[in-house]
MINU-879402 format. One line per 10 residues: number of its first residue (from 1); their letters; for each residue x, z, y of C-alpha. Coordinates in Angstrom, 3 decimals, padded with zeros to 6 digits, m for minus. Layout:
// residues N
NUM	A	X/Z/Y; ...;
// end
This chain:
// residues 513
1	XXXXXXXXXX	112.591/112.548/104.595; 115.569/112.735/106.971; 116.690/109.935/108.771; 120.424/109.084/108.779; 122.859/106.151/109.877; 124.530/105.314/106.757; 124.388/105.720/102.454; 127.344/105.562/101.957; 127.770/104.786/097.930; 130.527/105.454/095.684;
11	XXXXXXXXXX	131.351/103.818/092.638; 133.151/105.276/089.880; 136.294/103.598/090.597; 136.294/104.151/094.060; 137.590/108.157/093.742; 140.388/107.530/096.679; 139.765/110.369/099.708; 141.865/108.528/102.118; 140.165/104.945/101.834; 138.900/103.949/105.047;
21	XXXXXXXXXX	134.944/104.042/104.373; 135.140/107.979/104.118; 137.612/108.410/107.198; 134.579/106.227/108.761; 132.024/108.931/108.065; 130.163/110.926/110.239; 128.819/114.218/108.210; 126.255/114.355/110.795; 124.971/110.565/110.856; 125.722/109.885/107.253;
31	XXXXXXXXXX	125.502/110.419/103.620; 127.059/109.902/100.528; 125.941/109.025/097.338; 127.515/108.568/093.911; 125.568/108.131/091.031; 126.114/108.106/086.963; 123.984/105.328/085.460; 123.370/104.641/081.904; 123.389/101.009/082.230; 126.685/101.360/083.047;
41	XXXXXXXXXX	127.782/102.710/079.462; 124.866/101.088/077.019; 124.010/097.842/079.035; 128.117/097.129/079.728; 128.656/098.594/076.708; 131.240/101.878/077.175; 133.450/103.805/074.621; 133.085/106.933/074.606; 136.421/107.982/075.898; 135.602/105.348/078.918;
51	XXXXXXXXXX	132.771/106.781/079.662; 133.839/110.499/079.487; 136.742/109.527/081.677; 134.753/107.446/084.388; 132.055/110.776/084.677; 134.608/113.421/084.579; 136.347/112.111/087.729; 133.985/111.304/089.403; 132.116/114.877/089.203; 135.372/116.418/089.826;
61	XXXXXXXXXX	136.065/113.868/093.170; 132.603/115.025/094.105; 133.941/118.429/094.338; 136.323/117.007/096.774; 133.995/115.729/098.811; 131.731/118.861/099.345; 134.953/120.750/099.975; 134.971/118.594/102.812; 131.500/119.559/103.961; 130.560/115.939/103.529;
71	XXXXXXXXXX	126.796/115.206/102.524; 126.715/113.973/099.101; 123.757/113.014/096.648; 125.191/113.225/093.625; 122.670/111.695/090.596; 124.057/113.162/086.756; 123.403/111.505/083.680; 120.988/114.329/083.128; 118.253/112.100/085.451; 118.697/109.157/082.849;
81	XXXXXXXXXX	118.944/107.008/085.754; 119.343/103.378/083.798; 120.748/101.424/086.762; 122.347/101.333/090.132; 118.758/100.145/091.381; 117.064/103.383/090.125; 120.056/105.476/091.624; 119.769/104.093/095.038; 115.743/104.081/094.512; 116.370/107.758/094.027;
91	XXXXXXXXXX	118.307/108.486/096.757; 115.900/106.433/099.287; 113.843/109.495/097.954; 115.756/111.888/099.931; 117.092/109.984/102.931; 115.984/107.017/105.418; 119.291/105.256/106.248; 119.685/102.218/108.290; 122.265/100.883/106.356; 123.987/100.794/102.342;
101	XXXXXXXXXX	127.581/101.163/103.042; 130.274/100.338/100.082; 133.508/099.468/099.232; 133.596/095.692/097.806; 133.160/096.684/093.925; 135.483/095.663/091.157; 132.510/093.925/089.278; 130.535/091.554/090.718; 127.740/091.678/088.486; 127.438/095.333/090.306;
111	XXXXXXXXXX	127.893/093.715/093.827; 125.013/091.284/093.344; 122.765/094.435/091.647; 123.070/096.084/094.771; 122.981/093.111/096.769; 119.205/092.239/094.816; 118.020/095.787/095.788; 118.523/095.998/099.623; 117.303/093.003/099.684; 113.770/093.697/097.818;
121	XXXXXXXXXX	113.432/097.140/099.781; 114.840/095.654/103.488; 117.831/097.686/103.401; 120.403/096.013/105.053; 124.201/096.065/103.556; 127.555/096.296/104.776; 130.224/095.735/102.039; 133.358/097.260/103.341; 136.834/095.483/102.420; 138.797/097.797/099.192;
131	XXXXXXXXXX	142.218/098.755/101.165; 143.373/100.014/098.049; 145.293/096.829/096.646; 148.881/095.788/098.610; 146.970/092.538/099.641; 143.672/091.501/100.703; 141.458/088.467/099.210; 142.163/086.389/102.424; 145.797/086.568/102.177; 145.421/085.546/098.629;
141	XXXXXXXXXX	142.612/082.495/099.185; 145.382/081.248/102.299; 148.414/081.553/099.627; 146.684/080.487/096.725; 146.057/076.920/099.115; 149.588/076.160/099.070; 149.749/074.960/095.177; 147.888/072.714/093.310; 149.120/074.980/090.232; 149.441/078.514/091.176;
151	XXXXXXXXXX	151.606/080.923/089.046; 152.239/084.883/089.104; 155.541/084.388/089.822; 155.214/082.319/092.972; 152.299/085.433/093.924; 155.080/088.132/093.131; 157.995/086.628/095.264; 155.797/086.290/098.236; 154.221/089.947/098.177; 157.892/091.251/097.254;
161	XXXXXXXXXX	159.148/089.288/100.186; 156.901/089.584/103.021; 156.615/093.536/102.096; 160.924/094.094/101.821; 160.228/095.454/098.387; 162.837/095.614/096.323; 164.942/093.416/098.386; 168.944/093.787/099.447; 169.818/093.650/102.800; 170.155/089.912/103.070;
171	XXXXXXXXXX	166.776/089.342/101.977; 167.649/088.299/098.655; 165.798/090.271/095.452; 168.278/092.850/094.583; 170.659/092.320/092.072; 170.111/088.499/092.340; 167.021/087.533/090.396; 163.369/087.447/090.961; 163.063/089.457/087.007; 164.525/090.481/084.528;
181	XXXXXXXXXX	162.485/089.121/081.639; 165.354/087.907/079.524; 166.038/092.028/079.078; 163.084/093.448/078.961; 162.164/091.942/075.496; 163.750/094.228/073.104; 162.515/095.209/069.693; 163.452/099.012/068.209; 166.067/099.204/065.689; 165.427/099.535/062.025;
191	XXXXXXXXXX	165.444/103.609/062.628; 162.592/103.517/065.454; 162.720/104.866/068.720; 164.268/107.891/069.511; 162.821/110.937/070.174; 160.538/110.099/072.189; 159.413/112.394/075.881; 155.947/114.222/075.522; 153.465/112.744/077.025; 151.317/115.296/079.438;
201	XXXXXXXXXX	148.272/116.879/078.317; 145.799/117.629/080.127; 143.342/120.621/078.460; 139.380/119.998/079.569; 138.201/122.331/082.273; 134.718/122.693/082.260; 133.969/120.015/084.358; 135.285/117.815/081.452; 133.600/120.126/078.774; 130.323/119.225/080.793;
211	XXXXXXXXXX	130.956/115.525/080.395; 131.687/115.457/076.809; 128.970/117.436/076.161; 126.254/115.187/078.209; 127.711/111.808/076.651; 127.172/113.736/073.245; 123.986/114.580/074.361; 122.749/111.481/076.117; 124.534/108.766/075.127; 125.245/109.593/071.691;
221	XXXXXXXXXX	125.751/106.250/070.113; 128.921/104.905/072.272; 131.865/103.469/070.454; 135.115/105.762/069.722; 135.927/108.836/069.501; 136.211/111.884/071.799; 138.200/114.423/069.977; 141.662/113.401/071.846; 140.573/113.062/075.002; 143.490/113.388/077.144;
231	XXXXXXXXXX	143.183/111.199/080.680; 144.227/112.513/084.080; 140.389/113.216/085.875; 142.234/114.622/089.322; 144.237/112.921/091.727; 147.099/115.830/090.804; 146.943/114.862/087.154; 147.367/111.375/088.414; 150.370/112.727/090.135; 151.945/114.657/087.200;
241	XXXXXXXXXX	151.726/111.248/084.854; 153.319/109.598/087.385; 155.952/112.184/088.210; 156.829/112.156/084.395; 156.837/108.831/083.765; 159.468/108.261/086.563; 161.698/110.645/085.446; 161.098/110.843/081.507; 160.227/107.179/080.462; 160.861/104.777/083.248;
251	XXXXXXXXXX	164.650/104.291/082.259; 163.732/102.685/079.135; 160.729/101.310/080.110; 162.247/097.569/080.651; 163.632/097.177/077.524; 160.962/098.107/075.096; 158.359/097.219/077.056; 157.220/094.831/074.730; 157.769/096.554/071.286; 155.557/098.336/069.202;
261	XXXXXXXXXX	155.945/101.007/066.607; 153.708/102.854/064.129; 151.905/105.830/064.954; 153.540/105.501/068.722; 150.903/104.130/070.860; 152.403/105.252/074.598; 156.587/104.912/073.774; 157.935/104.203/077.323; 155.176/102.914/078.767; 153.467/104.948/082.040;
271	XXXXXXXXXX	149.947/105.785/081.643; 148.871/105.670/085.042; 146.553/102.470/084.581; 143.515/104.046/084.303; 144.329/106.088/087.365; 145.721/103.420/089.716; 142.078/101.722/088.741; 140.269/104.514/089.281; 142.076/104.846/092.653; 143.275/108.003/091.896;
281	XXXXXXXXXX	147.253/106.845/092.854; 147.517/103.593/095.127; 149.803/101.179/094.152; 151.928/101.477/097.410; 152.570/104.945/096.189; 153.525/103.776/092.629; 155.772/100.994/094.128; 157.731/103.064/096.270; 157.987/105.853/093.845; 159.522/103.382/091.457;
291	XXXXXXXXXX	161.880/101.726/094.101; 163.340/105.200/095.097; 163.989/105.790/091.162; 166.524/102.600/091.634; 167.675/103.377/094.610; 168.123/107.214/094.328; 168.107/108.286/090.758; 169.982/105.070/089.489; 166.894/104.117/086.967; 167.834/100.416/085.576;
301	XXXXXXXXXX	167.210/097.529/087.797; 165.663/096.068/084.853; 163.247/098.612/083.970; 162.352/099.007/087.773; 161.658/095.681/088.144; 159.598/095.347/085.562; 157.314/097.641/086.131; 156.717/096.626/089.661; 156.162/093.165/088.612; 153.456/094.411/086.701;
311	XXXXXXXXXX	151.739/096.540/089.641; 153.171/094.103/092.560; 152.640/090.750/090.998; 150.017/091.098/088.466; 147.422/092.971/088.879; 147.478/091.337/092.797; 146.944/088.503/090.818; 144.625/088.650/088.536; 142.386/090.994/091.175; 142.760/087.536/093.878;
321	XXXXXXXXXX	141.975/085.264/090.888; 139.118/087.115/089.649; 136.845/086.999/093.593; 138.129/083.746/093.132; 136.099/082.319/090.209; 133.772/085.137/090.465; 131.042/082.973/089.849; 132.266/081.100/086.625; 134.193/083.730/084.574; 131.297/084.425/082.155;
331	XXXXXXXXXX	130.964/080.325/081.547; 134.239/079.463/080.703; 135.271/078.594/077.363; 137.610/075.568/077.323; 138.356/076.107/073.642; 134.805/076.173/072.424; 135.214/079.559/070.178; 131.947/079.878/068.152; 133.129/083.026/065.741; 131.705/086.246/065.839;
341	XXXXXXXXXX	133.832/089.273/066.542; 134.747/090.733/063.353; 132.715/094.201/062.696; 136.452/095.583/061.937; 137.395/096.025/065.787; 134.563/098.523/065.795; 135.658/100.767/062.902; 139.550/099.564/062.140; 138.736/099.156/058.827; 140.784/096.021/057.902;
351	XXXXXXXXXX	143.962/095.755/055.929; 146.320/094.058/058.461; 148.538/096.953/059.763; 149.222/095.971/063.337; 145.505/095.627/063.607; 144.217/098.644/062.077; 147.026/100.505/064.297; 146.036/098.311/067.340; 142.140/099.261/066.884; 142.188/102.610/065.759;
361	XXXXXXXXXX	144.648/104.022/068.243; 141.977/102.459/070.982; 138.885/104.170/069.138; 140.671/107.597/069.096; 142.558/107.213/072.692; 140.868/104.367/074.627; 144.621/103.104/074.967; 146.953/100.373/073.597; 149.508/098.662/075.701; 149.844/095.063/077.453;
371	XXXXXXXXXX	151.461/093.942/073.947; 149.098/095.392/071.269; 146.148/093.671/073.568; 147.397/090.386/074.473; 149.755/089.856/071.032; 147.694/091.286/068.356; 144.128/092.120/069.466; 143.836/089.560/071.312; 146.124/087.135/069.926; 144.213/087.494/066.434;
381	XXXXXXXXXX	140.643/086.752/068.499; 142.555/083.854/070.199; 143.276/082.068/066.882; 140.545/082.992/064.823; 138.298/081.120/067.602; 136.259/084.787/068.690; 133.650/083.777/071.639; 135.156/084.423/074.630; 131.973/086.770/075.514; 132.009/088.784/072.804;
391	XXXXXXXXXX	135.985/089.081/072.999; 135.413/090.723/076.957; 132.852/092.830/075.809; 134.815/094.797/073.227; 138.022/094.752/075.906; 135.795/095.955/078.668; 134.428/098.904/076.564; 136.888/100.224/074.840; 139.940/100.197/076.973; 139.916/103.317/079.560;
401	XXXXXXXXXX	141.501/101.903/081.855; 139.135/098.269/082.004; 137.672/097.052/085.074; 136.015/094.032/085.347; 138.396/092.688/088.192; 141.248/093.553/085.938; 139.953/092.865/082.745; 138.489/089.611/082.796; 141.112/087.813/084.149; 142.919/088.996/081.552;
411	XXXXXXXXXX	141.091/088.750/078.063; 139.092/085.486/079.029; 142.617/083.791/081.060; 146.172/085.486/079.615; 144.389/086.253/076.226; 141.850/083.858/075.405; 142.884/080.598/077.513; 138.739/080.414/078.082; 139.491/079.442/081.541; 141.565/076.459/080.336;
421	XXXXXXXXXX	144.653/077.518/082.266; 143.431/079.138/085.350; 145.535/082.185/085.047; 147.987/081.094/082.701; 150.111/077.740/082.403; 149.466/077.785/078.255; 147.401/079.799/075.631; 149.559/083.013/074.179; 149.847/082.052/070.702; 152.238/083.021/068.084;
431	XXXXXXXXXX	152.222/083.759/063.699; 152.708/086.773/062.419; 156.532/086.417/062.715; 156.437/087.431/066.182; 154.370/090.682/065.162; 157.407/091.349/062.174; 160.175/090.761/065.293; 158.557/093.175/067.947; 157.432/096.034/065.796; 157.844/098.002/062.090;
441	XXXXXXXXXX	154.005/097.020/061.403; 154.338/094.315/058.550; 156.660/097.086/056.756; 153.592/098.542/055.752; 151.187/095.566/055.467; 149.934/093.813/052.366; 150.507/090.582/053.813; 153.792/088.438/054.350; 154.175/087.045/058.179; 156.083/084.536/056.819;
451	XXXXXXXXXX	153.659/082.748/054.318; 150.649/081.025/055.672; 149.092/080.275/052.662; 148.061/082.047/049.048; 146.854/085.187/048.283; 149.245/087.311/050.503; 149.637/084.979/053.663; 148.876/086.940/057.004; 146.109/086.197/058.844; 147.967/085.578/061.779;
461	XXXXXXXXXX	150.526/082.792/060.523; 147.283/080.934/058.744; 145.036/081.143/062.082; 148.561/079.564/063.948; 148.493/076.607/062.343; 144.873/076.078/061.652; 144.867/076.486/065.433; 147.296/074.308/066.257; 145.847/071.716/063.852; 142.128/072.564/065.639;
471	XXXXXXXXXX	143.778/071.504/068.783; 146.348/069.421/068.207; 145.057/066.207/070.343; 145.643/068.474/073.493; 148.413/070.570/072.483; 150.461/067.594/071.997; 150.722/066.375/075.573; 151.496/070.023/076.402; 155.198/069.976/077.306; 155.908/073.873/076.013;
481	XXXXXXXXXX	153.723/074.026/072.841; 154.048/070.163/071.625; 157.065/070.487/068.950; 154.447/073.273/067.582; 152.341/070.370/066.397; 155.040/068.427/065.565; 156.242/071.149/063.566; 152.827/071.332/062.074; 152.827/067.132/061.229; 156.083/067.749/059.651;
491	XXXXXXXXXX	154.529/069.880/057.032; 153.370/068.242/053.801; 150.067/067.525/053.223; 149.909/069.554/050.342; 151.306/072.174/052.803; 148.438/071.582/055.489; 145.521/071.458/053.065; 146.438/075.338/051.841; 146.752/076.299/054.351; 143.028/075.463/056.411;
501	XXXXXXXXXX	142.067/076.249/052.461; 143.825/080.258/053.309; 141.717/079.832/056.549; 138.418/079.104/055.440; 138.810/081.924/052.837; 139.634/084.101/055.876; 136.306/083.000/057.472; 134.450/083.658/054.343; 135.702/086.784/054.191; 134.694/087.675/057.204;
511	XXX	135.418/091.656/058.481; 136.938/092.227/054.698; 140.600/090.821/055.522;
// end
């Protein structure tokens, strides 16, 4: 067994060859490992396109690495290693180090795996602080002191202020505001979008071919479908969706951010999620790229702005907020949602349009954008009373792109309101109307957004108001979402009585809606 300073471990969305953990390395002293786990896809359940993504980039960033003439252990899913404990167990095999060195993970489940581990074998740990993100957790815990109610928006200012990002020369936000909501909330006209630019594809190379065909092989039983694989694996790839979604999409980007259209599940959006998460890109990279756009290639202020609100602002946010309540995220459940999740968000098979669109495009791409997963996945587990568990579970494993830092701040806060108002100053809920006003889907839906109760009501505009009749006592001292219940009061009783009637037949119905 050979004796060496450090293991240094790499997780699978940790793929970034200029963090500061590898330019630490000695190839002499030290010795990477990176390991696929099944736990990590069966355990934490993982689609299939999730899963092929996560291994394919990692085997190929391990190809990076021994380019380098670094020393790397790398463990395939061929061992059937079940867990980050049997991986490291594995690797003790092969080397004596004095120390476990690794980036801060984005789950802490993970963190306190490995954590458990050193600590039964006497290995000691150093967890090394993830310079990937514009800010670090200190600067966050020191800001986040300042206000007894914390908001995004306060978060954004001061990371677009202290960095001079996106700022005039007086140190005022350029063109005047802090955003540029008001115009970024546009819905397609009657015709649909226009012709719409080609989103890059990216043909499997072998390494890929590999991947698919172990998952196949070993893990045969994941969610999804694998057929249309088509996620950027290299830090190039990154590059090229980034290149084209600066200068093919990014000018319309702001306006129809939040719309939605049939059989168009990317539009304007940029696809480079899953590969700012997987540390392929850095978000300093993406922020400056998108700044220069303004600046250089005249690309809307709008549009520009709202896109680095949502690298800058949230997903700072939500990443400080999540190490924040680390500890409680799995508990919370302020609502006290006791459903189970509907078997149709495994298989699409239901009859509201916006949902079968919304599910199906995720099963066959591992993709939807913000809107489909806070406004109508989400938004239909929200008000049909989903447990918050089970509603993070099927967010976690079918989107490509989902992290726990990212993810659970997100379904169980923005979505869900589990936390009660932690990340969010009210829960995100709207009838089907808003569904009808952002996208064509109801065109081609058996069910009226505009009726909440008989035999064609949509689900949606039923599970509003039985929700806002649920929780009406609270709602009503809510200054933003009161006149909902009085809206609600207002209604006859004849009125309110269908309608819970429409939503206990939706209950009863279960998956067959």
């Amino acid at each position: 067994m050979r004796e060496i300073r450090s293991l240094v471990l790499i997780l699978g969305d940790q793929l970034n060859m200029d963090s500061l953990i590898l330019q630490g390395i000695d190839a002499e002293a030290d010795c990477i490992c990176m390991a696929e786990v099944t736990a990590e896809s069966t355990e934490q359940l993982s689609s299939k396109q999730r899963t092929v993504l996560f291994l394919s980039a990692m085997r190929h960033f391990a190809w990076d690495i021994w380019s380098q003439d670094y020393d790397l252990i790398y463990l395939p899913l061929s061992l059937k290693l079940k867990s980050f404990s049997d991986a490291l167990e594995t690797a003790l095999k092969e080397v004596k180090p004095q120390q476990l060195k690794c980036v801060i993970p984005g789950d802490y489940r993970v963190m306190c795996e490995i954590n458990a581990f050193c600590a039964d074998v006497g290995l000691a740990v150093e967890w090394v602080a993830d310079d990937h993100f514009i800010a670090n957790p200190g600067e966050f815990g020191e800001w986040l002191g300042k206000y007894k109610k914390p908001r995004m928006e306060y978060w954004y200012r001061h990371l677009r202020k202290t960095r001079n990002i996106l700022m005039d020369e007086h140190g005022k936000p350029e063109g005047g505001a802090w955003n540029y909501d008001k115009d970024n909330r546009k819905a397609f006209p009657k015709a649909g979008p226009k012709e719409l630019p080609q989103v890059p594809t990216f043909e499997p190379d072998s390494t890929t071919q590999q991947v698919i065909a172990d998952v196949d092989a070993l893990l045969p039983n994941l969610p999804g479908s694998i057929e249309q694989f088509n996620w950027p694996v290299t830090r190039n790839q990154a590059l090229d969706v980034l290149d084209h979604f600066i200068n093919e999409r990014l000018t319309l980007f702001g306006d129809y951010q939040d719309a939605m259209w049939t059989d168009q599940p990317t539009l304007y959006h940029s696809m480079i999620s899953s590969s700012l998460n997987l540390k392929l890109l850095s978000p300093a990279e993406v922020i400056e790229r998108a700044e220069e756009a303004y600046r250089q290639q005249g690309a809307p202020l709008n549009a520009v702005e709202g896109f680095i609100r949502q690298v800058l602002g949230w997903r700072e946010y939500v990443r400080g907020l999540y190490w924040q309540h680390r500890k409680d995220w799995m508990s919370f459940n302020a609502l006290q949602a006791d459903r189970e999740l509907p078997s149709f968000y495994w298989d699409g098979d239901t009859q509201m349009t916006c949902m079968r669109q919304s599910i199906q495009q995720v099963l066959n791409l591992g993709y939807g954008h913000h809107i489909q997963r806070l406004m109508v996945t989400g938004l239909f587990a929200l008000l049909y009373g989903i447990k918050p568990g089970a509603v993070h579970n099927w967010y976690l494993a079918m989107y490509a792109d989902a992290i726990a830092w990212v993810e659970v701040p997100n379904t169980l806060g923005m979505s869900q309101f589990a936390d009660g108002g932690v990340v969010g100053s009210k829960p995100y809920i709207a009838s089907g109307n808003y569904i009808q006003k952002m996208s064509n889907y109801c065109e081609h839906c058996p069910y009226n957004p505009k009726r909440g109760h008989g035999e064609n009501a949509c689900p949606f505009t039923t599970l509003y108001w039985t929700f806002i009749h649920r929780n009406q006592n609270w709602l009503a001292d809510h200054p933003r979402l009161a006149m909902q219940v009085t809206h609600w009061l207002n209604k006859t009783e004849e009125e309110r009585i269908a309608i819970i009637q429409r939503s206990e037949e939706i209950y009863a119905a279960d998956s067959h809606i």
